[in-house]
C-alpha positions in Angstrom: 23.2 21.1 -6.6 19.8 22.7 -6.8 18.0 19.5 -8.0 19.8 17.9 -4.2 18.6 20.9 -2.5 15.1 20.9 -3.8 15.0 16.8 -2.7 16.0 17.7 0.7 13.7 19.9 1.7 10.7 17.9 -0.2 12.2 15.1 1.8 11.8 16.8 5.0 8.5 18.1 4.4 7.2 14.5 3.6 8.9 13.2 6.3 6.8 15.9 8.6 3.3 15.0 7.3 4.0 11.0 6.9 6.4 9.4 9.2 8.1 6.6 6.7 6.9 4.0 9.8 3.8 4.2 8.8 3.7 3.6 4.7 0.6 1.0 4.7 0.7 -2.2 3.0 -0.2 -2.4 -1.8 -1.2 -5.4 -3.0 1.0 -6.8 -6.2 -1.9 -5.9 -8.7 -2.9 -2.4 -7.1 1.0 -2.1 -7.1 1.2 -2.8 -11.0 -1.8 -1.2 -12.0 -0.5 1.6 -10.2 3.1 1.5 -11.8 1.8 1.4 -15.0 -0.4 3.9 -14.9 2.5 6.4 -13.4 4.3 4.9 -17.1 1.5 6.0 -19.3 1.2 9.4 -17.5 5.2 10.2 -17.6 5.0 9.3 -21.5 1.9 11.5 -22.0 3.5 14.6 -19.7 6.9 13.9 -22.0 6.3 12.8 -25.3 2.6 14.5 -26.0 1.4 11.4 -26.9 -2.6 11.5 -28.6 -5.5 10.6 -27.5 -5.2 7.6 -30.5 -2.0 6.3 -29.1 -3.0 6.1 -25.5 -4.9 2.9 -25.2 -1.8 0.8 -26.9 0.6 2.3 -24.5 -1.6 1.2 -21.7 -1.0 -2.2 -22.7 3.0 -1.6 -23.6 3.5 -0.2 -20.3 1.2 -2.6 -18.3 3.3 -5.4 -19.8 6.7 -3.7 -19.0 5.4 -3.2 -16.0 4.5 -6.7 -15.1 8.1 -8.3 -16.4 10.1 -5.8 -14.0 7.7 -7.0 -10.9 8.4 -10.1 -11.8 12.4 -9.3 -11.8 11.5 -7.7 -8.7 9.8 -10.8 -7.2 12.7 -13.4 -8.9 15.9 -11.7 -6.9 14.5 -9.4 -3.9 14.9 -12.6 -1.7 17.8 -14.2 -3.5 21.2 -14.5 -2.3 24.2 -12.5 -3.7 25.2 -14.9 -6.6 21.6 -15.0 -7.9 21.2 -11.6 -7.6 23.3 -11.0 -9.8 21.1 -12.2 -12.8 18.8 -9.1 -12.0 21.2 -6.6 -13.8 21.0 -8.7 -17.6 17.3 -9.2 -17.0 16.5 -5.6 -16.4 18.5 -4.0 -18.9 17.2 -6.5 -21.6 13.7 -5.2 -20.5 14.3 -2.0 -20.7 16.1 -2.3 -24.0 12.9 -4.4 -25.4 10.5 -1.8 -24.1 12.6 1.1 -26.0 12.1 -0.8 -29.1 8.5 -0.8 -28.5 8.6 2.8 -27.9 10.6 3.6 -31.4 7.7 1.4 -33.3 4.6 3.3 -31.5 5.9 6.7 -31.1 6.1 8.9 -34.1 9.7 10.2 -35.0 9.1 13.9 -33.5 7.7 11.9 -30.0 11.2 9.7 -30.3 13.1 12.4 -31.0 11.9 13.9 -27.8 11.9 11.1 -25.7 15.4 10.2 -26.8 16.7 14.1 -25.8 15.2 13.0 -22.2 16.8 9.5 -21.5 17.8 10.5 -17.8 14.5 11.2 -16.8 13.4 7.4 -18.6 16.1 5.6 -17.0 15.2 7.4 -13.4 11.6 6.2 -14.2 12.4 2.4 -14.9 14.9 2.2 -12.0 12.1 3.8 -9.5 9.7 1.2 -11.1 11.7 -1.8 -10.3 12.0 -0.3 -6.6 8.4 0.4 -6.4 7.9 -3.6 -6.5 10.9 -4.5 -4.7 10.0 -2.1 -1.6 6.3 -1.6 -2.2 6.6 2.3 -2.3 3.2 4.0 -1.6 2.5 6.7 -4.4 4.1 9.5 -1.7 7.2 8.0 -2.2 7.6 7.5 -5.2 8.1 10.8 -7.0 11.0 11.1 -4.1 13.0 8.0 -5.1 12.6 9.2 -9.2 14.3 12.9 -8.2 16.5 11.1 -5.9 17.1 8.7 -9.1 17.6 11.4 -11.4 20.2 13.2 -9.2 21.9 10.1 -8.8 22.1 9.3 -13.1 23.3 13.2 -13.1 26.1 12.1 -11.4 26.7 8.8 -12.8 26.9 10.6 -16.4 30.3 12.5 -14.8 31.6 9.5 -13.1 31.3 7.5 -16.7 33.1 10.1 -18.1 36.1 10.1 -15.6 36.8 6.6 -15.4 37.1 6.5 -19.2 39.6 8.5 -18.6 42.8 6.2 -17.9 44.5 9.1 -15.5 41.7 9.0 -13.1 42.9 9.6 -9.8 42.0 8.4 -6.0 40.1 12.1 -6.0 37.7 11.2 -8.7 36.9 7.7 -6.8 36.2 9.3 -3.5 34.0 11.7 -4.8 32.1 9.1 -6.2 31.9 6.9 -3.4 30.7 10.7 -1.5 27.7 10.8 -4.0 26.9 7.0 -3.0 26.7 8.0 0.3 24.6 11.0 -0.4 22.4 8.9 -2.3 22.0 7.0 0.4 21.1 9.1 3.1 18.8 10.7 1.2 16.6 7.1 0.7 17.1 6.0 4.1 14.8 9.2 5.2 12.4 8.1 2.3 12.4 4.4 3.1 11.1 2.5 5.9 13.2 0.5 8.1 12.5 -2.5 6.2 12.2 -1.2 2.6 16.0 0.2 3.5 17.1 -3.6 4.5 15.7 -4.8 1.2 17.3 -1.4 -0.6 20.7 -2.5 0.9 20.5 -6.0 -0.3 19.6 -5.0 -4.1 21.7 -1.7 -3.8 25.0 -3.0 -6.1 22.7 -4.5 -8.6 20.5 -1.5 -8.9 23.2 0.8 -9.6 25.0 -1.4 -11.5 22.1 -1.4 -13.8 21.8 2.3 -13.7 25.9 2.8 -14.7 25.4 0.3 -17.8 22.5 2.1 -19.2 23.8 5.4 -18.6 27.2 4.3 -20.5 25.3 2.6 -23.5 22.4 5.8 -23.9 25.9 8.2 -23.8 27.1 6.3 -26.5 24.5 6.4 -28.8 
């Protein structure tokens, strides 16, 4: 509840300085240079990494990076049946770049990065909307705590529906936190990036509710 609370009213201040109308125009590379570069800094902010491990994570993350814009590119357009592919091919990225991860990162780093697998899956789900919408760096941090509310969530709904007595209750509430999530992108998103959210929405949170389901596993 306070995580929501401290979006909202970040959302409404950004939305006083920088009207979402006027989010001007990344190119692709500037995009992915960008996006990887937000990677690198996320993994050296959680994961301490070294000085000596930096410049190999540059190239990890630039490559990760580039296969999710591609993703992006592949099934923003698409129709319903081919978006549909977009779930398996994000997941398997994101599964191949956690391998990578386990290799590089010492077993202290892993350890620690493993303890924090809400905040990674929030970061790979805002990257993947970052080139399907072409967020501008204001927005970004925005959709990741929106994001990361949203996998807060998901980690109760996973829970309840493995339970086999779950009730009509337990479906409208999550439905209620779809809808929250919701309204709190559409103030974030311009009209056009919400047309393109809308038409990737089941996918992207169908990718989110797998992930979430195999990392609770583990």
């Amino acid at each position: 509840m306070k995580l929501l609370l401290i979006i909202v009213i970040g959302v409404a201040m950004w939305l006083t300085l920088s009207p979402t109308s006027k989010v001007a125009q990344i190119s692709s590379q500037d995009l992915l240079q960008r996006t990887a570069g937000r990677m690198t800094d996320a993994l050296k902010e959680e994961v301490k990494l070294t000085s000596d491990q930096i410049e190999n994570f540059v190239d990890i993350n630039s490559a990760t990076a580039s296969k999710l814009q591609q993703i992006a590119a592949k099934y923003t357009k698409g129709t319903s049946i081919e978006r549909g592919g977009m779930v398996e091919e994000t997941l398997s990225v994101m599964k191949a770049y956690e391998s990578k991860l386990k290799q590089a990162l010492r077993r202290q780093q892993w350890n620690r990065y493993q303890q924090n697998w809400s905040e990674s899956v929030a970061q790979t789900i805002t990257d993947l909307m970052t080139f399907q919408l072409g967020l501008s760096d204001q927005q970004v941090p925005f959709v990741k705590e929106i994001n990361l509310a949203a996998i807060s969530k998901m980690q109760g709904e996973v829970d309840s529906t493995e339970d086999t007595a779950a009730s009509l209750d337990q479906d409208e509430a999550i439905q209620s936190n779809q809808d929250n999530e919701d309204q709190l992108l559409q103030k974030v998103l311009t009209p056009n990036q919400w047309i393109i959210y809308q038409e990737n929405r089941q996918e992207m949170r169908e990718v989110m509710r797998q992930r979430v389901q195999e990392l609770k596993n583990k």
